[in-house]
N, C-alpha and C positions, 0 to 999 in steps of 0.2 A: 516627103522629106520632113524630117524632124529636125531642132536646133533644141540639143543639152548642153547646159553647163555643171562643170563639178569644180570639186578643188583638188581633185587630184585625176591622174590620166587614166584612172580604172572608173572611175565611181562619177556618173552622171547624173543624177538627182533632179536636178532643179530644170526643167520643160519652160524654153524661152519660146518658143513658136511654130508653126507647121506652114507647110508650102505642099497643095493635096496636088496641083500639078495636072497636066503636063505642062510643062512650060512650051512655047515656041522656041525656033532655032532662033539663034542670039538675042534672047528675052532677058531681061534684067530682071532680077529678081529679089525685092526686097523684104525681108522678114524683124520686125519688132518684135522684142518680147511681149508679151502680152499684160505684165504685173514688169516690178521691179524684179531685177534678178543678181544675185554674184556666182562667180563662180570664174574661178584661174584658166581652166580650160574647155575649148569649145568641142564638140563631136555632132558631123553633120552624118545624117544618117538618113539613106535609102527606106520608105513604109513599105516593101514590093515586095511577094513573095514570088512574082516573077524569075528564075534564074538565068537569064540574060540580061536583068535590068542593069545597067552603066549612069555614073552618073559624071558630068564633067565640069569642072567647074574653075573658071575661069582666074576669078581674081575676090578676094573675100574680105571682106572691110569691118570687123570689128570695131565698137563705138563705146567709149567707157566715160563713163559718168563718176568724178570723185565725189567720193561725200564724206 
């Protein structure tokens, strides 16, 4: 699983962090960017080229830093 951000909802650029996984069933699962990052919207994305892979996710807590 990937975490992009962009500034707009096509174009995701900027690679806040990875999660190689698997995770356990009801594992919490937290990801930091690795550098500073901006970017207006987030896009969580499946690495699997598995075609049954499913991902589910529960509750997702974005953390903003003003500067």
């Amino acid at each position: 699983m990937s975490i992009n951000l962009g500034e707009t909802a096509v174009s995701f650029p900027e690679v806040c962090g990875k999660f190689t996984g698997p995770a356990e069933t009801a594992e919490v699962v937290h990801v930091t960017c690795e550098r500073p990052a901006r970017g207006r919207y987030v896009r969580i994305l499946i690495n699997n080229s598995l075609v049954d892979s499913s991902l589910t996710l529960c509750e997702i807590k974005v953390l903003v830093i003003e500067d």
